[in-house]
VOLUM-752883 format. One record per residue (C-alpha): z, x, y; residue number from 1. Coordinates in pm, whole numbers. Last residue first. Layout:
BEGIN
SITE       pz       px       py   pos
SITE        Z        X        Y   NUM
...
This chain:
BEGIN
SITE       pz       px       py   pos
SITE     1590     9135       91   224
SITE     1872     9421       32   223
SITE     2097     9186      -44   222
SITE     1855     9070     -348   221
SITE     1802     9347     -417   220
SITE     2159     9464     -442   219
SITE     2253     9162     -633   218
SITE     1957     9259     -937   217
SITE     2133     9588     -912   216
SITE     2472     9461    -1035   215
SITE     2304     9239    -1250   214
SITE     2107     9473    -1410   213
SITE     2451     9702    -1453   212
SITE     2645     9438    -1640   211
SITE     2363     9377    -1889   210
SITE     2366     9789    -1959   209
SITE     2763     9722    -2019   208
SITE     2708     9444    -2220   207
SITE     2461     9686    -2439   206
SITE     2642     9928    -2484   205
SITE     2996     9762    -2567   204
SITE     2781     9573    -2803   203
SITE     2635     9906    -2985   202
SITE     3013    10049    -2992   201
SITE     3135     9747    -3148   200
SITE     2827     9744    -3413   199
SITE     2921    10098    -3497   198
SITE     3293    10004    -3540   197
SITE     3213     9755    -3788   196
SITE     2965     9975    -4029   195
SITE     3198    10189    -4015   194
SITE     3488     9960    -4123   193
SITE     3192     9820    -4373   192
SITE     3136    10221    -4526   191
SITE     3517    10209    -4582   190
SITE     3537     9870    -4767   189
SITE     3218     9922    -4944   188
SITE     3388    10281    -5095   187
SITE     3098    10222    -5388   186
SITE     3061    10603    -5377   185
SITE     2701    10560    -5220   184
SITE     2839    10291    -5016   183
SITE     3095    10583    -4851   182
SITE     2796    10794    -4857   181
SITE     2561    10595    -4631   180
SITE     2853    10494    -4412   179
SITE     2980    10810    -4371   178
SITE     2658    10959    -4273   177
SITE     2580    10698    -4013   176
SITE     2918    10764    -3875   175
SITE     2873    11140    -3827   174
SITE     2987    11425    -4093   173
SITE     2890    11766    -3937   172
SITE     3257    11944    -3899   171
SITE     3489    11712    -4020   170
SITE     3356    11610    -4392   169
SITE     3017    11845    -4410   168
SITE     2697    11600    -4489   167
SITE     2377    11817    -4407   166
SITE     2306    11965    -4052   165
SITE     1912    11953    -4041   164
SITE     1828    11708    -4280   163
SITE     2116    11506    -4295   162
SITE     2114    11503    -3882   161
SITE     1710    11412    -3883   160
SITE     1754    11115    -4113   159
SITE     2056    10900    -3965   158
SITE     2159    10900    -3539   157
SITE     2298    10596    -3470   156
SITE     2491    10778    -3211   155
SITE     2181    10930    -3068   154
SITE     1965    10649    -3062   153
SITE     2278    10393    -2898   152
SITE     2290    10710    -2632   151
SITE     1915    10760    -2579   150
SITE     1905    10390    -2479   149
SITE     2190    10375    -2238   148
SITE     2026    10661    -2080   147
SITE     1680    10519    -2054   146
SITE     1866    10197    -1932   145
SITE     2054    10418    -1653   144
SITE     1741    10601    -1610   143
SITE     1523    10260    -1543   142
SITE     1754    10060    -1271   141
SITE     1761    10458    -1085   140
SITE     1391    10440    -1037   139
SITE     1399    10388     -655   138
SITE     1707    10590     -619   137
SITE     1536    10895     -804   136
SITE     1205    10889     -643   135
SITE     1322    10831     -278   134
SITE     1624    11125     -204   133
SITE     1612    11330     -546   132
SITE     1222    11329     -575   131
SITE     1074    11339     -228   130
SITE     1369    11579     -136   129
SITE     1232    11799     -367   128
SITE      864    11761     -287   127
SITE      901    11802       97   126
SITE      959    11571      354   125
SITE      726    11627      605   124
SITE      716    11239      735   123
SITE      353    11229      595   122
SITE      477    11313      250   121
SITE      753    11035      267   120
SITE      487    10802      412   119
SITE      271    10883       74   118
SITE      582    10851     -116   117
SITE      655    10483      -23   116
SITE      281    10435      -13   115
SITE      310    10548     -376   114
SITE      436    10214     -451   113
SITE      739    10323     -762   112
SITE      641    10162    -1082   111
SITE      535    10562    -1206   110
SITE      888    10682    -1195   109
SITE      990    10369    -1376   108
SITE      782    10387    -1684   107
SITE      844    10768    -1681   106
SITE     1221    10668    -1740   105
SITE     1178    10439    -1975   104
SITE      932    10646    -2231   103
SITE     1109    11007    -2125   102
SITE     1456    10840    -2205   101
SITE     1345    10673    -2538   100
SITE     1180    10995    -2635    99
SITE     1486    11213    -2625    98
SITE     1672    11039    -2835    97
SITE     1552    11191    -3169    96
SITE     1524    11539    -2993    95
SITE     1854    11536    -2826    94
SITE     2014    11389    -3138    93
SITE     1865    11645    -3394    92
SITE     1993    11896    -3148    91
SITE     2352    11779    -3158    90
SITE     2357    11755    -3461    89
SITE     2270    12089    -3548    88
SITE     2501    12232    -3309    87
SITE     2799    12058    -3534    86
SITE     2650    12316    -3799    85
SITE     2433    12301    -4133    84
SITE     2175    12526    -3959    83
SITE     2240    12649    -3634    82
SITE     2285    13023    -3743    81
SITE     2427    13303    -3514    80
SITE     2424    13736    -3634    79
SITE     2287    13743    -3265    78
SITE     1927    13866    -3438    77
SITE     1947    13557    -3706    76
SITE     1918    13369    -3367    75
SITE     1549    13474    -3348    74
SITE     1510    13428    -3714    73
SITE     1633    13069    -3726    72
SITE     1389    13026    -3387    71
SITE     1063    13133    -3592    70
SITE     1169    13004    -3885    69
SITE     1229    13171    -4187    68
SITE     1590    13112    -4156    67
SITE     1587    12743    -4110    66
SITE     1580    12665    -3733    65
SITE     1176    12611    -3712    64
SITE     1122    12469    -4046    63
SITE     1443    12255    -4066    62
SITE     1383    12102    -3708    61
SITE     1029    11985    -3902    60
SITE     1219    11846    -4190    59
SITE     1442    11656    -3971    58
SITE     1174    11496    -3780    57
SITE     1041    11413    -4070    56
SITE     1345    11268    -4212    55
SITE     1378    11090    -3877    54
SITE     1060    10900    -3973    53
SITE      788    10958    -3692    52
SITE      723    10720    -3367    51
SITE     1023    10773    -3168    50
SITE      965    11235    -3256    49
SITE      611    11181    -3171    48
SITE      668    11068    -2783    47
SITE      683    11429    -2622    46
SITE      420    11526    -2858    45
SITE      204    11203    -2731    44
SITE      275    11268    -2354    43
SITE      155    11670    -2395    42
SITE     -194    11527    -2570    41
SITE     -239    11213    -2335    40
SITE     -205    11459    -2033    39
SITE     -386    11739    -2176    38
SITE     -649    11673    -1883    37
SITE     -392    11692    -1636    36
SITE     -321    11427    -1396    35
SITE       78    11489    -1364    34
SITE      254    11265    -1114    33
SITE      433    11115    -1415    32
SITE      447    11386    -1660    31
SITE      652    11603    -1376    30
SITE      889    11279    -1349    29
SITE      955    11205    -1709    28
SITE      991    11584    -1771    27
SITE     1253    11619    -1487    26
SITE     1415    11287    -1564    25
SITE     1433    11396    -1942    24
SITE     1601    11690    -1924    23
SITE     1917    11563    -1734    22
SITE     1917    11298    -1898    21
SITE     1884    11457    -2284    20
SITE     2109    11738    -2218    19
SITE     2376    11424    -2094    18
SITE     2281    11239    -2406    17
SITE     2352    11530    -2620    16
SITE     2663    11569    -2488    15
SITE     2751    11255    -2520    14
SITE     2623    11161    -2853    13
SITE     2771    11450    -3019    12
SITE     3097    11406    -2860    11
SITE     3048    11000    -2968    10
SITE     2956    11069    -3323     9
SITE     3184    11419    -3449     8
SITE     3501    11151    -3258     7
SITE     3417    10825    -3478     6
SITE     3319    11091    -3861     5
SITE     3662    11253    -3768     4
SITE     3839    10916    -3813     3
SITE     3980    10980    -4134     2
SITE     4140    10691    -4321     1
């Protein structure tokens, strides 16, 4: 049994969930105090990628890394290509996952009373402490489930890596992939030990995301 398929998952699932957080509170807060008129046009692009088929997604990654794409010819420069590499899944997870950290986390930047950053404002603290000192602490209970949530995406991550970084055993071979092909080849013993250790990892996830509401649910109510 090769386990490559466990370890290409969860390092592509961490790093891309720690691009994604990082990434994604900064957009989630910027789109959140932002009153622009392209507002609903810059907030639907961000959300596309949750609503469209990963093979889609995958197709359109394809296009712009491929090597008539704009970026595939940029990198072509650098003698580099993304294309059918462990990069590639790591970028069709950031962009699949993505969405469910801008959708939770925005939600929770714009929950906070603006009084509370009104009285910040009239304190003279200035924008960056506003953010990491009051915003982020106040919305904290919504990043960590935005982050749980882009992580379960990423490591269940289908369409967009088969598309973009094909099937390669121990280099680009996640667990979604070895399931599909392990049934594919009538291996249903292999694609269910998969299929097993996925549904682990989800449950871990989730118990661990339970664990943390409560946690904060005590604070608050200490706090009260």
């Amino acid at each position: 049994m090769d386990y490559a398929p466990l370890w290409i998952s969860v390092k592509t699932a961490i790093l891309s969930t720690m691009i994604t957080f990082f990434v994604g509170i900064l957009i989630s807060y910027w789109m959140a105090n932002f009153n622009g008129k392209a507002k609903g046009i810059i907030d639907g692009l961000f959300t596309l990628p949750l609503i469209l088929p990963p093979t889609v997604v995958g197709f359109f990654l394809l296009l712009l890394f491929g090597k008539n794409g704009p970026i595939g010819k940029l990198l072509e420069l650098f003698n580099t290509s993304i294309i059918f590499s462990w990069s590639a899944t790591v970028i069709a997870a950031i962009v699949v996952s993505f969405p469910m950290m801008y959708r939770t986390t925005r939600a929770a930047f714009e929950q906070i009373d603006i009084n509370i950053i009104s009285a910040a404002r009239t304190l003279g603290l200035n924008e960056f402490k506003i953010f990491y000192k009051i915003a982020i602490p106040l919305a904290m209970p919504g990043i960590i489930g935005g982050l749980v949530l882009s992580f379960a995406r990423a490591i269940g991550e289908f369409g967009a890596t088969l598309m973009i970084a094909g099937n390669i055993p121990g280099k680009t071979q996640t667990m979604p992939l070895a399931i599909f092909f392990a049934a594919e080849g009538g291996d249903m013993e292999k694609a269910l030990l998969w299929v097993i250790i996925i549904v682990l990892l989800s449950l871990i996830l989730i118990l661990l995301m339970n664990y943390w509401s409560e946690i904060q649910l005590k604070l608050m109510g200490r706090r009260s």
